[in-house]
Every structure is written in C-alpha cells, then in structure tokens.
LUMKOL-733278 format. One record per residue: x, y, z of N, C-alpha, C, O in turn. Coordinates in pm, whole numbers, plus 50000, padded with zeros to 5 digits. Layout:
<atoms>
XYZXYZXYZXYZ
...
</atoms>
This chain:
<atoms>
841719166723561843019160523593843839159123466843469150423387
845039167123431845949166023357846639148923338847459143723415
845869140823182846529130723189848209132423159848769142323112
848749121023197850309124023201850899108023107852009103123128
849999102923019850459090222978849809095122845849079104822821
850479081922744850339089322595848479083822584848099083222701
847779081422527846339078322514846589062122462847199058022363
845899054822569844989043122597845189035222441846109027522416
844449037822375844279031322243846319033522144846659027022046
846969041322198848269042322166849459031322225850509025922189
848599031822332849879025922439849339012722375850359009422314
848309001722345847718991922319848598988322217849298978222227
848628997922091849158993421964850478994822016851188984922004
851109007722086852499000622096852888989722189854018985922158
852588985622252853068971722321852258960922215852978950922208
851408959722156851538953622066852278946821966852418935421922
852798960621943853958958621811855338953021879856128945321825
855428958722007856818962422064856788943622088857648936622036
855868938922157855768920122238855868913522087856828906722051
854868916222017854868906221904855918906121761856168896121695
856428919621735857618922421604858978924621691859878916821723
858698940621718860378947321761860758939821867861848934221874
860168939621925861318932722025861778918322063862708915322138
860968910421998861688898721965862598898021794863468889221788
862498902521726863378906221650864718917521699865738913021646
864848922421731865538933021816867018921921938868218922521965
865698912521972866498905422065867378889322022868398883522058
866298887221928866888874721872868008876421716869028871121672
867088886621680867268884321513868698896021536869778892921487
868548909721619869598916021645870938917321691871978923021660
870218905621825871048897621958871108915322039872088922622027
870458917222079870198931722134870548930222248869968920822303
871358936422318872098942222410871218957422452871308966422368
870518959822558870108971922615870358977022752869888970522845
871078988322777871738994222899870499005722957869509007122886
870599013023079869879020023105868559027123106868329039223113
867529014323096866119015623107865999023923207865479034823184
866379021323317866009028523442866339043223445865899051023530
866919045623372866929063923348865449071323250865059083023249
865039062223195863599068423084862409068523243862299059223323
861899077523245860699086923296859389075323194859459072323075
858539072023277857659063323266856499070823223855719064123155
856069086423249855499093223196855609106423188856679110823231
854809114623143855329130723106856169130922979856839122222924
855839147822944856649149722793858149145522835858799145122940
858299143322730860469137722737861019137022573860809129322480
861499144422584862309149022410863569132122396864119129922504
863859124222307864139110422338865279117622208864859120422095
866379119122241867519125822107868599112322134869029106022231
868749112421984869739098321991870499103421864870289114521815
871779090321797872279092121674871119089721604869949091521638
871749083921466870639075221360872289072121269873369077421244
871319057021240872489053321125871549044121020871959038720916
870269043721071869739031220999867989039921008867669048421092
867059034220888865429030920881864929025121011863769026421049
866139016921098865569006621197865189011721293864329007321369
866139028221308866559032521476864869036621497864279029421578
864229045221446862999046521552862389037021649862189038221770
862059024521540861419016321661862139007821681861518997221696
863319006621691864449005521809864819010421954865079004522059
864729026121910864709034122024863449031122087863459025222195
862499034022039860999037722095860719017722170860049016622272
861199007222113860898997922205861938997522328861378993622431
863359000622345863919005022452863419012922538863269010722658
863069025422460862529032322558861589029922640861419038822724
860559016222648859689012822684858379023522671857819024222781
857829030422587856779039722583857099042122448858199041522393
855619046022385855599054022267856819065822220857059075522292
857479063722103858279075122107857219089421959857459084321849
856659097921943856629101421805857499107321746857679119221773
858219101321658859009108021495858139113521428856909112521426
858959120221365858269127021197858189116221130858899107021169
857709114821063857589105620892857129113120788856279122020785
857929107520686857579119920574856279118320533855459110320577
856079129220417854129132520444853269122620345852049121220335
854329116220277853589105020129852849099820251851629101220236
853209094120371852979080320437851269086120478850359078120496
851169094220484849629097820548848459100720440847319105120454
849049097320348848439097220205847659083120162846849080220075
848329076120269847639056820268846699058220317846799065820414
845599053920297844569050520348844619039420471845269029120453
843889041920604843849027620705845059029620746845079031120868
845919030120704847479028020742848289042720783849369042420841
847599055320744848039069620825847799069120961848489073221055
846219060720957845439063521105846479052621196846609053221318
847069043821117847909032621243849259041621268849719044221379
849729045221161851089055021218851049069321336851879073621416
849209074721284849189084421397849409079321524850279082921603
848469069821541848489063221692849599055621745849639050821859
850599054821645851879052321729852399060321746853349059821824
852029073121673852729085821722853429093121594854069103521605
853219085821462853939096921403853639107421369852409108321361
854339119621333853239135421251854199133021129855269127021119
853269141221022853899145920931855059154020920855339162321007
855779152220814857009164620736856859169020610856169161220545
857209178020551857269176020404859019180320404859549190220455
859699168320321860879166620301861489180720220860709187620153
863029184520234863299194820199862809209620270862959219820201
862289210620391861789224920417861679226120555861449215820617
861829238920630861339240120755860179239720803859589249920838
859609226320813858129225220806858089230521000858549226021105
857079244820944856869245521100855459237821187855179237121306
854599231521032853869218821097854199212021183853709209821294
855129208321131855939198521230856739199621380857109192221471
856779215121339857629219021514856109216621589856229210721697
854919219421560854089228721606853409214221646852799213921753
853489200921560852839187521563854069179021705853839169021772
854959185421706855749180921797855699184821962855689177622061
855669201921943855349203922080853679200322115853289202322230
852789195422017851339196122028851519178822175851079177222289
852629167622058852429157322152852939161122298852359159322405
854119166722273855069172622407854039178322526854199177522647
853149183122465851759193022564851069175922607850789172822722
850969170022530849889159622551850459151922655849679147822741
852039148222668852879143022758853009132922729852699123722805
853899129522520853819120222470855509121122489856059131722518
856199109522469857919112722425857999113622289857469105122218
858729124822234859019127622158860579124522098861569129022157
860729114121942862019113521934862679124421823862059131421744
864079123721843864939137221765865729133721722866659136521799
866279126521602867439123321558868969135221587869069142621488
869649137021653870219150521697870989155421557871199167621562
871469149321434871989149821346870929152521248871409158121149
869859150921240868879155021132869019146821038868139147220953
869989138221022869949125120946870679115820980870989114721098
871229104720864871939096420900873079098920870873409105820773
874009092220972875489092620973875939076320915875279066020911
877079078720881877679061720801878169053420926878039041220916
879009061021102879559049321149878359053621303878369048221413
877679061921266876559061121400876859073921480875989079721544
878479078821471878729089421537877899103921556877079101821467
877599114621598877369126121609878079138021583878249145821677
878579141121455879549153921428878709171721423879189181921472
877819170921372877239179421354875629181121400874609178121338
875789187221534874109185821564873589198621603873969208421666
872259193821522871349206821538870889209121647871029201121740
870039224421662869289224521805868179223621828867659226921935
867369217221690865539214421712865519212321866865169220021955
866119197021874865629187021994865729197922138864819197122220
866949208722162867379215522276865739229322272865119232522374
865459234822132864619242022135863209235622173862349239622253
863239225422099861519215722163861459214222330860449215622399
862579211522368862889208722504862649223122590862059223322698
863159233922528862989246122623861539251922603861079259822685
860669246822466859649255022470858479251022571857679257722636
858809229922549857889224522655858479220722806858069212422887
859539229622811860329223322929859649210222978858749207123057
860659202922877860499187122896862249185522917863069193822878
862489175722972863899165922981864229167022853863549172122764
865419161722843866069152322699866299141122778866819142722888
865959129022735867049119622689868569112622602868509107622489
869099113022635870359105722536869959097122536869359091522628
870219092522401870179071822322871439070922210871669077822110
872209058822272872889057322157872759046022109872939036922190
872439042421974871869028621907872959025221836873259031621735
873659015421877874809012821795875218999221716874828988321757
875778999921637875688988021519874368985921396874138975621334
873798996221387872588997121339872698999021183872028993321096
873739008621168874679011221048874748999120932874278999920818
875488987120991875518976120880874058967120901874008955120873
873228972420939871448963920879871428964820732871798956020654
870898977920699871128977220554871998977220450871618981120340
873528972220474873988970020420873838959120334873368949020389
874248957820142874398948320102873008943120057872778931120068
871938952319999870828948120042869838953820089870008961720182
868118950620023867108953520123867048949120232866978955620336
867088929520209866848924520344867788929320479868988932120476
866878929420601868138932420722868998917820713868728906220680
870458926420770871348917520808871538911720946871908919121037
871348901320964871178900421178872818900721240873558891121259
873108917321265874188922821298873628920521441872578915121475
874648926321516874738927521668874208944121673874898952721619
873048947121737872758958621772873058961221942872928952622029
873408973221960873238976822125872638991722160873069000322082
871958995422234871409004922307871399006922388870868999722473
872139021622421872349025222590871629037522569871619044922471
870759038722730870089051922778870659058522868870599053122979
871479073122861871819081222938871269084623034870179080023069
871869092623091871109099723221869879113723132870019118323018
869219115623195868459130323179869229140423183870209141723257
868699150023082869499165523117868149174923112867089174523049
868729183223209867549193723234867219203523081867959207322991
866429204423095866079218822939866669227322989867149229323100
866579235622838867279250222917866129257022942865019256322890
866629264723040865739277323065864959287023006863869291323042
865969291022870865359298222728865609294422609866229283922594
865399297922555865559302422384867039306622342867569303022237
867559313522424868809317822389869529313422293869059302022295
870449312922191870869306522148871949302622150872359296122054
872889305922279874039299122334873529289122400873799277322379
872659294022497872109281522616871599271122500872299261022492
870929271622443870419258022332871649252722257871669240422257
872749258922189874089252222186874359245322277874469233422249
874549249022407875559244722502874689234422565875339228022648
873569230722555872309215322566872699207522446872779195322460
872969213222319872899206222226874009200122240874109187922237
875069209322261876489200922248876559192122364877329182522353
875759193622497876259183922638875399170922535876209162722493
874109168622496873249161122438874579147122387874929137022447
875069153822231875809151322166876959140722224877169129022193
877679150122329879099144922399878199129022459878589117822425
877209130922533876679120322625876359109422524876639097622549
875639113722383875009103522296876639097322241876909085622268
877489104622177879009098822169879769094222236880749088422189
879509095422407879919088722487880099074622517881009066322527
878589075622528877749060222510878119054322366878269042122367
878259059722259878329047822171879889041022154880329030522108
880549055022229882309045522205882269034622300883079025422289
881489034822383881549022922480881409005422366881808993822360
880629014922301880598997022234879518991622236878438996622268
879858976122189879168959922199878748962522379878198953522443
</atoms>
C-alpha cells in the first residue's frame, strides 16, 4: 500500500514545533492573520510556491500549511552534528549555494515520490516589498515531473521582521492560500512559463489584498 502522508516520526516533530514555537509566536508575537487553509490537500505530493521576503517565511508557510513543508537549506547546516538529523526529519535537503545543484532537484522530487509537500520560493530569493517580479520555473518543472499540484502562498509583511536588527520585530504578518493549479502536462518550456507565470499572478494577487 502506497503511503500517502509524510513519515510518522516527521509529522511528530512537526506538530511539535508548529503547537509549541511557530505558531504561537506566529499568532501572538506576529498577530497572524491566515486565509485559505481549506484549499492545502491534507496528503499526497504538493509543490507549496510562495514569495519570500524574510529567514521567517519557511516555517511560516509550512505551519499554515498545516503539514510538513521540505525546503532546501544550505549544505553548512548538515555538517552539525544531532542537529542535520532534526532538519532532515522536518524535511530539509541539502544545496550547495551558488550552483545548479542537481542534488537537490533529484532530493526534491525524491520527497515529491514519497508524497511529502514540497516548498519553492518562486523568486529563488528574497524580494525587499514581498512582491514576485521575476520567477523561475524550478517549482512548474518539479510539478510536471511528479505531477503534483502547486500551491500559491502569499506571506505578507514578513519583509520588516528583520529589519533594524537581529532580533524579530513583532510586525503584523498575514498568509493567504490560493486555490490549486493543475501541473503541466510536460516539460515544454512554454507550458512551464505559462504555470509559472499563472503561479506568480495568483501569489501577487493575494498579497495586494493586504492586512
């Protein structure tokens, strides 16, 4: 029987983290505002593409999303002892910064097979006001190879946390979840534009909405 949920000892540590840190920080310390739970798929692969403006947004997104999300993290972090093995099991894989690590495509569709959600910053980095100007098509290609969904997320106000400072600032954060969009069909590389760009419009949609 094909399991369809991320693994037992994963899901543990993330509701862990999610009840006891993120999400009461998220809610109090953020004053978090969250729209459209009811569109995230409770299990099966699901590609989770949002902006980024902040260090915060992963497990931001990933406690909205209610389920494990895995990001990349760069590759120093798996170099810790005790503390690689806690990031695997929340889901992160390695990168090595600067390069087309195809580890990493290959560590991505590996969870996508497993029927973990996978997150995608759609910009490949951070932006200064949260917006989406320029997005790549990893997230549309991960999506067509495991024909999995996308999700849209737009995390907004996330931008002025680190402003001014290591410590966070307790700004007003908000998060809205789009509707699903189907994968594409192929590889093509119009059809993966034309996902990437619907992705984009929906994740910019949602964030002009606001507070």
């Amino acid at each position: 029987m094909t399991q369809n949920r991320e693994p037992f000892t994963s899901l543990l540590l993330y509701h862990a983290l999610k009840w006891s840190i993120v999400d009461p920080m998220l809610r109090k310390y953020f004053q978090g505002r969250i729209y459209g739970v009811e569109n995230v798929p409770r299990e099966g692969a699901l590609v989770v593409v949002s902006n980024h403006a902040s260090n915060y947004d992963p497990p931001i997104v990933s406690n909205c999303v209610c389920r494990p999300v895995a990001y990349m993290a760069k590759k120093e972090l798996f170099d810790i002892p005790v503390f690689n093995k806690a990031i695997q099991l929340y889901g992160a894989y390695p990168v090595s910064r600067g390069s087309a690590d195809r580890a990493a495509i290959r560590a991505a569709l590996d969870y996508l097979e497993k029927n973990w959600a996978v997150g995608v910053f759609l910009q490949g980095t951070r932006t200064e006001n949260g917006k989406i100007t320029e997005p790549k098509r990893g997230a549309a290609l991960l999506a067509a190879k495991a024909k999995a969904p996308l999700l849209p997320v737009s995390v907004w106000g996330t931008e002025d946390i680190e402003k001014n400072g290591a410590f966070p600032r307790p700004v007003p954060v908000t998060v809205r979840i789009g509707e699903l969009i189907a994968p594409p069909v192929s590889g093509d590389k119009d059809e993966l534009e034309a996902i990437t760009k619907k992705c984009a419009d929906a994740i910019n949609a949602l964030h002009d909405l606001g507070r």
